[in-house]
FIZA-30340 format. One record per residue (C-alpha): x, y, z; chain; residue in one letter. Coordinates in Angstrom, 2 decimals. Each point is the difference from the previous one (the first is absolute). Layout:
> X; Y; Z; A; A
...
! end
This chain:
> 0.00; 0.00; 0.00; A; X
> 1.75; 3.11; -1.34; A; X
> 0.22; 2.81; 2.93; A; X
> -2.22; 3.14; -0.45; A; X
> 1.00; 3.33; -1.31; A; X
> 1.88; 1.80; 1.55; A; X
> -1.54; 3.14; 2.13; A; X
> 1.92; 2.00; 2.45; A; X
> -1.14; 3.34; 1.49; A; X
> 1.77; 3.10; 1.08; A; X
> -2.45; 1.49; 3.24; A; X
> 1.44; 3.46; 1.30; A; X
> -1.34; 2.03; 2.54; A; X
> -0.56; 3.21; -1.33; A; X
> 1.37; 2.29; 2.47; A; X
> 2.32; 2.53; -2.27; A; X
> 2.61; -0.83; -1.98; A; X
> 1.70; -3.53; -0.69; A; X
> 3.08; -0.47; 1.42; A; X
> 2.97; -2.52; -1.14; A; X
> -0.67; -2.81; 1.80; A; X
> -4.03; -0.03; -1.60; A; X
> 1.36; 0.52; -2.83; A; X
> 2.23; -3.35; -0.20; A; X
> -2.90; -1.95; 1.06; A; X
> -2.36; 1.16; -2.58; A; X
> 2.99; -0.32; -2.80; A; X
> 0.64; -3.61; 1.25; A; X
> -3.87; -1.23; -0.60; A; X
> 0.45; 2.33; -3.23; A; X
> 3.01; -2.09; -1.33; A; X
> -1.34; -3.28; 1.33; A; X
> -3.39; 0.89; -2.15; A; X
> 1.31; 1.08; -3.16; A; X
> 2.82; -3.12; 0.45; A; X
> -3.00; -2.66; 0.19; A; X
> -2.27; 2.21; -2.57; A; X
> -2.37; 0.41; 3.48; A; X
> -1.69; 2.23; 1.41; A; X
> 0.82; 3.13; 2.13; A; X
> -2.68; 1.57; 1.77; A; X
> -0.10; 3.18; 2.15; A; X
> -1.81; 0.26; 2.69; A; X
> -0.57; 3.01; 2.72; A; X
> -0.30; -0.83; 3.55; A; X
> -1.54; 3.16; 1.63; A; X
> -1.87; -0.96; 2.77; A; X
> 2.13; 2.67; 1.88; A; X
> -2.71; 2.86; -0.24; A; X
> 2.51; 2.69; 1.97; A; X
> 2.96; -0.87; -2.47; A; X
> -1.57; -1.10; -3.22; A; X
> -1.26; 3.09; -2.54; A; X
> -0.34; -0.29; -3.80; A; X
> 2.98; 2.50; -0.05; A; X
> 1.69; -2.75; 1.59; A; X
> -1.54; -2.70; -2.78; A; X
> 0.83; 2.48; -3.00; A; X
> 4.08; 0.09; 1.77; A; X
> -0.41; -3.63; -0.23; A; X
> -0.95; -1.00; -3.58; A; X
> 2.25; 3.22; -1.29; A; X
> 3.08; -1.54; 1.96; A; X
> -0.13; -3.78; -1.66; A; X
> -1.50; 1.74; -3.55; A; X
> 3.05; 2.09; -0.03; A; X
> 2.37; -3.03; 0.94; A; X
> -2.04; -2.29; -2.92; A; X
> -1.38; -2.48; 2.31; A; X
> -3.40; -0.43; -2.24; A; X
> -2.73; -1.92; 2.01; A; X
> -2.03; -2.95; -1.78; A; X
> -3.31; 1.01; 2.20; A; X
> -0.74; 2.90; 2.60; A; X
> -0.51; 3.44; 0.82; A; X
> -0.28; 1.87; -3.88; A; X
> 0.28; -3.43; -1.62; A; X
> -2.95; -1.89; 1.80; A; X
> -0.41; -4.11; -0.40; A; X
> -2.45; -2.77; 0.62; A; X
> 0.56; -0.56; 3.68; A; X
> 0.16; 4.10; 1.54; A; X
> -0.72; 1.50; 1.39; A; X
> 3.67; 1.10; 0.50; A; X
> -0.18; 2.60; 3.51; A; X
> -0.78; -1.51; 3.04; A; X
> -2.23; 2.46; 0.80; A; X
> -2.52; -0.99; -2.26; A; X
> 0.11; -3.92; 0.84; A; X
> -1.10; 0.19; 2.93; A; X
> -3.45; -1.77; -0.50; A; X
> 2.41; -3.03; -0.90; A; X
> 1.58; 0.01; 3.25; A; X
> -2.96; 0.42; 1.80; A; X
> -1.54; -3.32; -1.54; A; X
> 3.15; -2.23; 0.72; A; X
> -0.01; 1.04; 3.25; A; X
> -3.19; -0.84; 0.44; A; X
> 0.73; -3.22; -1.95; A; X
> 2.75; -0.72; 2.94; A; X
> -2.51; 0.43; 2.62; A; X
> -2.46; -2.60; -1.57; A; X
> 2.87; -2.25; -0.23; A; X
> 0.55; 0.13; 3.35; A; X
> 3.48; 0.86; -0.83; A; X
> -0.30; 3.97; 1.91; A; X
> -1.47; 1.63; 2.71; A; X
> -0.87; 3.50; 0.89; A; X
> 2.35; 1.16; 3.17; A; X
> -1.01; 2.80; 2.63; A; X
> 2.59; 0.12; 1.25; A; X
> 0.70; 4.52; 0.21; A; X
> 3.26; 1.73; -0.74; A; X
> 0.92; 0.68; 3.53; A; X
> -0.80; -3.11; 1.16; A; X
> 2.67; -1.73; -2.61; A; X
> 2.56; 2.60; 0.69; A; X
> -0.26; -0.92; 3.56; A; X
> 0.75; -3.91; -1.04; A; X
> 3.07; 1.37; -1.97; A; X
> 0.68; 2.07; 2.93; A; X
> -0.05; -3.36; 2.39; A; X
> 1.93; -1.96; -2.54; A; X
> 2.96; 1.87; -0.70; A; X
> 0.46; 0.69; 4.12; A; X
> 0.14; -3.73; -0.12; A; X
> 2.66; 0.11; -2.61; A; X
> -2.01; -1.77; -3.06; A; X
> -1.76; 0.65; -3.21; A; X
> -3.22; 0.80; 0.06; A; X
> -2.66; -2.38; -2.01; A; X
> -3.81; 0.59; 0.40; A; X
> -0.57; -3.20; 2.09; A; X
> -3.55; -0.10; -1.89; A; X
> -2.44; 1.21; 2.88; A; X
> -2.70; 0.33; -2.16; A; X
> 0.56; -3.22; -2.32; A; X
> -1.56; -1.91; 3.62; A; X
> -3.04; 2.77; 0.40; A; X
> -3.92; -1.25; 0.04; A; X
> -2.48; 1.21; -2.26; A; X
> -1.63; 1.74; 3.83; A; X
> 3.23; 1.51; 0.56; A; X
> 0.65; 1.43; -3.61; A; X
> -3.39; 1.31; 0.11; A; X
> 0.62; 1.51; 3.49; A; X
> 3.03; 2.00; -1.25; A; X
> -1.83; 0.98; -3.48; A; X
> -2.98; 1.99; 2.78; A; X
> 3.18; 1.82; 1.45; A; X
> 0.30; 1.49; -3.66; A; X
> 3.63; -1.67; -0.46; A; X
> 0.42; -0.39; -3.51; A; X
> 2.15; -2.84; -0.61; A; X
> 2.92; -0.79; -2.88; A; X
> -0.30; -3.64; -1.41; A; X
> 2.63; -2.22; 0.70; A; X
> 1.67; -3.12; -2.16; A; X
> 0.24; -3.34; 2.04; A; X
> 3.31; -1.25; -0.29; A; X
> 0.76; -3.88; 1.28; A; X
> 3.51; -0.44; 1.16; A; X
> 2.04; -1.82; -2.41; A; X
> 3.10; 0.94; -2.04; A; X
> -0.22; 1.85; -3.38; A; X
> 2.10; -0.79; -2.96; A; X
> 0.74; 0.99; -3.68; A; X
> 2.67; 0.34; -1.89; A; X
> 1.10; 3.57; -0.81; A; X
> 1.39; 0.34; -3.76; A; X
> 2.95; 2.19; 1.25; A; X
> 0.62; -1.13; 3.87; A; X
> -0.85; -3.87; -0.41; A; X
> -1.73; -1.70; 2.48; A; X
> -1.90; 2.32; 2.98; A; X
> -1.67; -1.62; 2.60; A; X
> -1.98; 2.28; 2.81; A; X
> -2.22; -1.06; 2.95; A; X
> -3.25; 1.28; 0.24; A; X
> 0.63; 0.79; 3.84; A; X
> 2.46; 2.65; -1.04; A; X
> -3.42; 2.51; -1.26; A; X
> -2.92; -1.78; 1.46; A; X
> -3.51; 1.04; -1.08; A; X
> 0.37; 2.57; -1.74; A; X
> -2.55; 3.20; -1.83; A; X
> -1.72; -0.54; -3.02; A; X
> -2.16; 3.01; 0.54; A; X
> -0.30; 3.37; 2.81; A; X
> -3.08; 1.09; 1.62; A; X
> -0.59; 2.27; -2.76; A; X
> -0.39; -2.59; -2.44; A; X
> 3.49; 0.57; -2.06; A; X
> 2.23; -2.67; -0.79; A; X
> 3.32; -0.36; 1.23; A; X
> 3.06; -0.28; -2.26; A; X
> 0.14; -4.09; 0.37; A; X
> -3.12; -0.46; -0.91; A; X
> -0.57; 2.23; -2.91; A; X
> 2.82; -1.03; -1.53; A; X
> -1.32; -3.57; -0.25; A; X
> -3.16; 0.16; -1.27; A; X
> 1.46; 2.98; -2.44; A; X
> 2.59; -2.58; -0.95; A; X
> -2.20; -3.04; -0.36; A; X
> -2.80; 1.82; -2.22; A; X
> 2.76; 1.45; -2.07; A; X
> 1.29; -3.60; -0.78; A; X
> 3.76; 1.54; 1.12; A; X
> 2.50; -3.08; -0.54; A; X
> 2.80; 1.56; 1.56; A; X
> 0.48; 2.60; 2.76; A; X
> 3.31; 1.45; -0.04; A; X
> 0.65; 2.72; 2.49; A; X
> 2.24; 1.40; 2.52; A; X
> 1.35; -2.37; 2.66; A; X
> -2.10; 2.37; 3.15; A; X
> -2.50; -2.31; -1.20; A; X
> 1.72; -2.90; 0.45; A; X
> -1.90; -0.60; 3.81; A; X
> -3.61; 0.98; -1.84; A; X
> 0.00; -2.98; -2.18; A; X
> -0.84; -2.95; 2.27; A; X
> -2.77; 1.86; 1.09; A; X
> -1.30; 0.65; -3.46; A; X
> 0.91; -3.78; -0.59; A; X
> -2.52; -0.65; 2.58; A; X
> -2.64; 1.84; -1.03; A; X
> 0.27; -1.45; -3.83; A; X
> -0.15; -3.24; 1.34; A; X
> -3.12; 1.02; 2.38; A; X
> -1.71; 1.72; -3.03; A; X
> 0.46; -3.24; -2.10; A; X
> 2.09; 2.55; -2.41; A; X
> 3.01; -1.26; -2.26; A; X
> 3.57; 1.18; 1.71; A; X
> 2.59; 2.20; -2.03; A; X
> 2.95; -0.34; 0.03; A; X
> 2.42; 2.49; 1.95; A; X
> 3.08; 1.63; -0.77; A; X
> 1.48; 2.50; 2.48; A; X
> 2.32; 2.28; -1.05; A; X
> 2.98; 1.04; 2.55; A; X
> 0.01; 3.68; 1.14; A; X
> 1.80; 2.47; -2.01; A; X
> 3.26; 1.21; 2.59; A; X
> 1.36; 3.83; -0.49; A; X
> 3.78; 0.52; -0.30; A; X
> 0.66; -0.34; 4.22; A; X
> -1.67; -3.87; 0.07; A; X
> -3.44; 2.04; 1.47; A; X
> -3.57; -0.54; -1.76; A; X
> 0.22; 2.71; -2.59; A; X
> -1.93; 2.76; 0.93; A; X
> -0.28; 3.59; 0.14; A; X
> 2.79; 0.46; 2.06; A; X
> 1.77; -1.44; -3.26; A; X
> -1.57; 2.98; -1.27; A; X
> -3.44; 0.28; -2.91; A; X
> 0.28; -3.24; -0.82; A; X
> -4.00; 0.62; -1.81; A; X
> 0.02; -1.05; -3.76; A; X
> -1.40; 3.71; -0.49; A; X
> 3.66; 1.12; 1.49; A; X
> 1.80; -1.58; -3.13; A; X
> -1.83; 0.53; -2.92; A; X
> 0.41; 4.10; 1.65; A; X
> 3.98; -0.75; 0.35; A; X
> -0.29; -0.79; -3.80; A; X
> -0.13; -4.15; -0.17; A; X
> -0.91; -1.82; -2.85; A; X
> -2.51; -2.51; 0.70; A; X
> 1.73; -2.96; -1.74; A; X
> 3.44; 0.98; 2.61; A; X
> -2.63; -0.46; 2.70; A; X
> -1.06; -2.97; -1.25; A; X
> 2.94; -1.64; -0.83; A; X
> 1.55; 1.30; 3.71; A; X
> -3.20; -1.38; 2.22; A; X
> -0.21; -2.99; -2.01; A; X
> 3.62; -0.84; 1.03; A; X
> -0.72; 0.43; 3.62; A; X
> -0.60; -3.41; 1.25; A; X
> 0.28; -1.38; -3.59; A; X
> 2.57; -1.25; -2.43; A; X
> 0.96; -0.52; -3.54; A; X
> 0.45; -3.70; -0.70; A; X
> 2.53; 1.27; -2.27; A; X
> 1.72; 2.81; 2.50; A; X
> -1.03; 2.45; -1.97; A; X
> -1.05; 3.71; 1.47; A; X
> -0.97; 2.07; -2.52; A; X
> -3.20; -1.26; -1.57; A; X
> -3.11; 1.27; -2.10; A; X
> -3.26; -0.35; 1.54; A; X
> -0.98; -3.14; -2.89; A; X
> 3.59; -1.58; 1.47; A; X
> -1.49; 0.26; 3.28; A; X
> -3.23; -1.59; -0.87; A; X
> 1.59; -3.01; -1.76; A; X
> 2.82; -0.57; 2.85; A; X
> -2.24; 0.55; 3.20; A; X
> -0.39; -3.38; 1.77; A; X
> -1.02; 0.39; 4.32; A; X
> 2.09; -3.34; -0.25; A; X
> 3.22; 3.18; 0.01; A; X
> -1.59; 1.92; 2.78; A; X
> 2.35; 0.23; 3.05; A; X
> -1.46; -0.64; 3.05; A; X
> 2.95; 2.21; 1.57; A; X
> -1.03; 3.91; 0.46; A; X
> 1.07; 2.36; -3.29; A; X
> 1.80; 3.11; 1.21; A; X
> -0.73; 2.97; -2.26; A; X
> 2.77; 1.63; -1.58; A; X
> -0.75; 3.26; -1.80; A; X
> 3.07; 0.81; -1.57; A; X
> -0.65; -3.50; -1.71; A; X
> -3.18; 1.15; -1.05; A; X
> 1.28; 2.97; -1.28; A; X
> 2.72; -2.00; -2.24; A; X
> -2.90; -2.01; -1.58; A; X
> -2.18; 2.92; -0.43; A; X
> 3.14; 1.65; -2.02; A; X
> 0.06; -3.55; -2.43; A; X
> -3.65; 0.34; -1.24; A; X
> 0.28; 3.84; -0.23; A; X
> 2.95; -0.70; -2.45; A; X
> -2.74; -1.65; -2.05; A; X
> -3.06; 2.61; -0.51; A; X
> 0.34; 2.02; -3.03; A; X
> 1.13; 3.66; -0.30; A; X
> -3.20; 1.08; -0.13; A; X
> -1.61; -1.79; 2.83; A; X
> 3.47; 0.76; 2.01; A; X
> -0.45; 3.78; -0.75; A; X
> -4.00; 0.09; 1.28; A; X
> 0.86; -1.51; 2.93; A; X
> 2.61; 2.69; 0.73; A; X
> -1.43; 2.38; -0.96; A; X
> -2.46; 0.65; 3.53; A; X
> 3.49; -0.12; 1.58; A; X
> 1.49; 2.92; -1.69; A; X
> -2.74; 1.58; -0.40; A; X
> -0.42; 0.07; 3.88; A; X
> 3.56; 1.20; 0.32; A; X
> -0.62; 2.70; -1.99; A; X
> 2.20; -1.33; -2.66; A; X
> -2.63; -0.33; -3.09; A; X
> -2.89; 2.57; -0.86; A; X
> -3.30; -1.33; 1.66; A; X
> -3.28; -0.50; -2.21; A; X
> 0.41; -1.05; -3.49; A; X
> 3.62; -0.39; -1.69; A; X
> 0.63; 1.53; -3.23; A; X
> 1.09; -2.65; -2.76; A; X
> 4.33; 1.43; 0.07; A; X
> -0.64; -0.24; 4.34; A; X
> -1.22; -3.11; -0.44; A; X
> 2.16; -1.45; -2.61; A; X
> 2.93; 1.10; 2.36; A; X
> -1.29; -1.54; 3.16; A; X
> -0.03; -3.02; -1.79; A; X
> 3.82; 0.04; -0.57; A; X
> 0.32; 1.64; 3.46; A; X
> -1.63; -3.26; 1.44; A; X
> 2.60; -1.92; -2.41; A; X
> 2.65; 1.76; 1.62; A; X
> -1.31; -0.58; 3.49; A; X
> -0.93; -4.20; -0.55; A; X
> 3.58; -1.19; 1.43; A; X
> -0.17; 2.48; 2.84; A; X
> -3.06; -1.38; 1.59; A; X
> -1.56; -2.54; 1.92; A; X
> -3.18; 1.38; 0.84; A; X
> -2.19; 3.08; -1.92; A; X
> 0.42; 2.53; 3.10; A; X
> 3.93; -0.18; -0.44; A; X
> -0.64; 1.95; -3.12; A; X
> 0.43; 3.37; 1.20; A; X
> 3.50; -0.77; 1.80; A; X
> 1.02; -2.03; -2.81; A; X
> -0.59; 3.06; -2.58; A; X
> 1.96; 2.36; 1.94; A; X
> 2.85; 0.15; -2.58; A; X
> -2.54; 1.34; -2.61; A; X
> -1.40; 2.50; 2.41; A; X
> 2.24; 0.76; 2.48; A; X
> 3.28; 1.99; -0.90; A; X
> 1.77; 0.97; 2.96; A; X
> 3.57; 0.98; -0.51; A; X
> 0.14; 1.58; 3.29; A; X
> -0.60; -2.96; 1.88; A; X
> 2.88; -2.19; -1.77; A; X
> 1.65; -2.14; 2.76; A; X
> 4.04; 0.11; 0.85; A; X
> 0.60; -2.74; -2.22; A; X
> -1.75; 1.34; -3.32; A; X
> 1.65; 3.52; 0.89; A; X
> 3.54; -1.83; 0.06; A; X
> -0.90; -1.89; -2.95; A; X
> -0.53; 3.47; -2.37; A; X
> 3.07; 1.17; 1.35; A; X
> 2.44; -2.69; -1.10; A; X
> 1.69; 1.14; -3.44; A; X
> -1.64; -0.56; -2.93; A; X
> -3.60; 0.32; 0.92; A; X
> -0.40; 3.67; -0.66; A; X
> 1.64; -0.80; -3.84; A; X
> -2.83; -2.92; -0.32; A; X
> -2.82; 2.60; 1.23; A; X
> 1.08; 2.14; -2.20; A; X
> -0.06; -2.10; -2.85; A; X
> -3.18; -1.19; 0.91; A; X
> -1.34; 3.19; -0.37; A; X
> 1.83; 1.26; -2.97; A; X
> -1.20; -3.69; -1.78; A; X
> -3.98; 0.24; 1.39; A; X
> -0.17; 3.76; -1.21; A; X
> 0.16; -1.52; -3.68; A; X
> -2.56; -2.80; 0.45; A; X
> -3.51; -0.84; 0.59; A; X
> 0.46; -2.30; 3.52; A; X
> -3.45; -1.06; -0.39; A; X
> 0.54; -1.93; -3.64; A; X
> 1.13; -3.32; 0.17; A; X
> 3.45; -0.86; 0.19; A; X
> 0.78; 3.75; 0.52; A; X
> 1.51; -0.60; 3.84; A; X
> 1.81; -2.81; -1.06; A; X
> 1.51; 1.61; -2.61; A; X
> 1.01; 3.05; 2.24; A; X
> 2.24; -2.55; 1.95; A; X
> 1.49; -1.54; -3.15; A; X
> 1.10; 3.30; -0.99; A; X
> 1.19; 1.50; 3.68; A; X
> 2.30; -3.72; -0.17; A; X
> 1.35; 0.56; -2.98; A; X
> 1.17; 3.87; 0.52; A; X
> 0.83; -0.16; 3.43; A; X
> 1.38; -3.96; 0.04; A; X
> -1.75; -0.81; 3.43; A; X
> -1.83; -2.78; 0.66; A; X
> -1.77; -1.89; 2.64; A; X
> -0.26; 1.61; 3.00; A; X
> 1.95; 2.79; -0.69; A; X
> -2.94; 0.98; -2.55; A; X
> -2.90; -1.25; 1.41; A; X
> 0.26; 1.04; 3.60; A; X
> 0.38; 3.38; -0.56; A; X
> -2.87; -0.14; -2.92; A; X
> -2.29; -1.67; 2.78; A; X
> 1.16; 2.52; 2.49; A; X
> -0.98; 2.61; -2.44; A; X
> -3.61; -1.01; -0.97; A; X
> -0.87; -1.66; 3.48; A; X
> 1.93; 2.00; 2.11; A; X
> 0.32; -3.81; 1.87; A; X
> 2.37; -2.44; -0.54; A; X
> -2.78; -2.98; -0.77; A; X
> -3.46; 0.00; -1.60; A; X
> -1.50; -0.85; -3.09; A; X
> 1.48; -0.96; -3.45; A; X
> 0.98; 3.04; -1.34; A; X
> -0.63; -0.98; -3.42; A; X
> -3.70; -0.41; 1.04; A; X
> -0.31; 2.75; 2.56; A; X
> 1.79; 2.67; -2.61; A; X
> -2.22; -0.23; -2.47; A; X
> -3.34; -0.14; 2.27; A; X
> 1.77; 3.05; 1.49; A; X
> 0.05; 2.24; -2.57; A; X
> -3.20; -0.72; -1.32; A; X
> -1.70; 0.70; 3.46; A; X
> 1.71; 3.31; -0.04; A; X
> -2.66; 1.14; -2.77; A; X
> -2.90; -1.36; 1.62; A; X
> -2.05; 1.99; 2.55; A; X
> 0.35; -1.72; 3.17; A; X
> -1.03; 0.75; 3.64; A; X
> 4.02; -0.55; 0.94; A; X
> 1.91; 1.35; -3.03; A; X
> 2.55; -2.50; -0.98; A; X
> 3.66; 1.76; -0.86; A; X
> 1.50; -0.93; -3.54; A; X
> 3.11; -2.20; -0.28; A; X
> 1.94; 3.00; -1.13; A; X
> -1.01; 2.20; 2.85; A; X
> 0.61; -2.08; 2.47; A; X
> 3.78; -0.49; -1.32; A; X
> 0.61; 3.76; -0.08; A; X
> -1.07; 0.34; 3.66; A; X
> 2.16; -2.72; 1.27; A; X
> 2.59; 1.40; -2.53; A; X
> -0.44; 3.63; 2.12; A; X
> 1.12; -1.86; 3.24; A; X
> 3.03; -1.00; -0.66; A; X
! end
């Protein structure tokens, strides 16, 4: 008998913005999906009434439609078994509970607030765990009714026998838990809502899920559910929990690690395929060893047979270095609009529409800037040697470097040869060194230093022969921050020494 589809679910609470360690849950069911041609269903727990607002919903499905994490049935999408927020199943939890109660397998439980707290109280004076010892489980019809005419409104409880639950995890092997460890626990509170355990199951079961795969803080909630699927006559999923997500110092990453939100790097200027390709490495691997890999690699490689069961320590600087391989591979054109917000923030590009020379030039501006970057927002710092010219601020080293002999002859030349020629046609720059050699005799550093000194007033940056050009066609263009010629920028540094 062939197994069933595949169907996994990604179920966020939406609170505000995803953060990193959501994030690699809902990729992992994404990859495992798409890998098995399943499908991946969102879901929206918000049964939190004080936290959960649409705002909250719209953060949500913006975050994982910006990151390309496309859901087979939910919120926007719909499907045959929504629907897909909690807070609008809630007739479906109210009739398995109910279900439970015929089946003898719950009970409703009196028992008030203060009146546990005192038991937890009691218990951990003693020095042990507190489990409800099931004081109502024993209760007569006479007494329940007794307590219902003192107006306590009671929550509904799930009888649990003792005995040992097992199943086989698909990343941590074989977990075995005793039911004594949790006891009988809440299906539903005196208000009639349904706790997290038990919405989650019947949510689950209806949605024929196959596989839950989710963060290992669950890890202690599955036995329970276990229990209730089996008390519910409902077919078990398998489980997969994923091992938490560590920052740099071995902690649980967290905001003390800083914004770790999703929203937080797509702002720092993140593609979403280097976020992918980073959170799909935490806690998994290539069988090949590879790290860079396209989102269709990752879907054809992605086996939970290769998920540690060790934590994953985040490592942005990593991230960063595989968000600078797929930027290498967007097209000038896509690599320019996605800079251009950047500079345009910095005050480096005119805001509102670009004229068609502006925009042709930001193009090769964004050409320019492609090795310099890992992420969009170090665009304005990396395009400092087109718009910053700053003789005055030259550094020791650069200063002794234009006053060893020879360098005011080659900045001289320089000039003499670019007064002649059009520095924006190409080849021109080039040429311009070709000629400077061949009068002068100099080569390598002796004529290149003191040309770089000359146009950058720094001693690294750019290719010249790409930054020259873009240069001097910049300096006709009408720009917020006016960007100096080639040939004016030699005479000033020629004027210092």
């Amino acid at each position: 008998m062939s197994a069933p589809p595949v169907r996994v679910r990604f179920a966020p609470s939406p609170t505000g913005h995803l953060h990193l360690g959501n994030v690699r849950t809902a990729l992992f069911n994404w990859l495992f999906a798409r890998h098995h041609g399943g499908t991946f269903i969102l879901r929206l727990e918000d049964t939190d009434a004080a936290r959960s607002t649409q705002a909250s919903v719209d953060s949500v499905i913006e975050d994982l439609r910006w990151l390309g994490l496309d859901w087979d049935e939910g919120p926007e999408v719909g499907g045959s078994f929504g629907p897909y927020r909690q807070t609008e199943r809630y007739g479906l939890y109210s009739e398995y509970v109910q279900k439970l109660l015929d089946l003898d397998q719950a009970y409703p439980c009196y028992c008030t607030q203060e009146e546990l707290g005192a038991e937890r109280e009691r218990a951990m004076a003693a020095n042990r765990t507190y489990i409800y010892p099931g004081t109502c489980r024993r209760l007569t019809a006479p007494e329940r009714e007794a307590r219902e005419k003192e107006g306590r409104r009671p929550c509904v409880r799930l009888k649990i026998a003792p005995r040992t639950v097992f199943f086989s995890d698909l990343v941590r092997g074989p977990v075995s838990i005793h039911t004594q460890q949790f006891g009988d626990w809440v299906l539903t509170r005196p208000d009639g809502s349904p706790t997290y355990n038990f919405a989650v199951v019947v949510d689950d079961a209806l949605m024929q899920v196959t596989h839950v795969i989710r963060g290992e803080d669950h890890l202690s909630n599955t036995p329970k559910q276990i229990v209730l699927y089996e008390a519910l006559g409902l077919p078990v999923p398998q489980f997969a929990h994923l091992s938490m997500i560590l920052g740099p110092d071995g902690s649980k990453l967290s905001k003390r690690h800083g914004d770790v939100s999703l929203d937080a790097f797509r702002t720092r200027g993140f593609l979403p395929d280097g976020v992918v390709n980073g959170l799909a490495l935490l806690g998994w691997s290539d069988p090949g060893e590879r790290e860079v890999l396209s989102r269709g690699e990752l879907v054809e490689r992605f086996d939970l047979g290769r998920v540690n069961k060790s934590a994953a320590v985040f490592d942005e600087t990593k991230l960063r270095h595989l968000n600078r391989e797929h930027l290498k591979g967007l097209s000038e054109e896509a690599l320019s609009d996605e800079l251009l917000p950047y500079l345009r923030n910095a005050g480096r590009l005119p805001a509102g529409e670009l004229s068609a020379e502006v925009r042709a030039w930001s193009v090769e501006l964004a050409v320019l800037l492609r090795s310099r970057l890992e992420v969009f927002s170090d665009a304005p710092a990396a395009s400092d040697p087109v718009f910053c010219f700053e003789p005055g601020k030259m550094d020791a080293s650069a200063l002794a470097s234009l006053a060893e002999p020879g360098a005011r002859e080659v900045i001289t030349a320089l000039i003499a040869r670019a007064s002649e020629m059009d520095l924006a046609a190409p080849g021109a720059f080039k040429a311009c060194l070709n000629a400077i050699k061949e009068t002068l005799g100099v080569k390598g550093k002796a004529l290149f230093h003191p040309i770089r000194l000359a146009l950058t007033a720094a001693e690294s940056g750019p290719d010249l022969e790409h930054l020259v050009p873009l240069l001097q066609r910049g300096s006709a263009l009408d720009l917020p921050v006016p960007v100096l010629a080639p040939l004016d920028r030699a005479r000033k540094i020629l004027a210092l020494i």
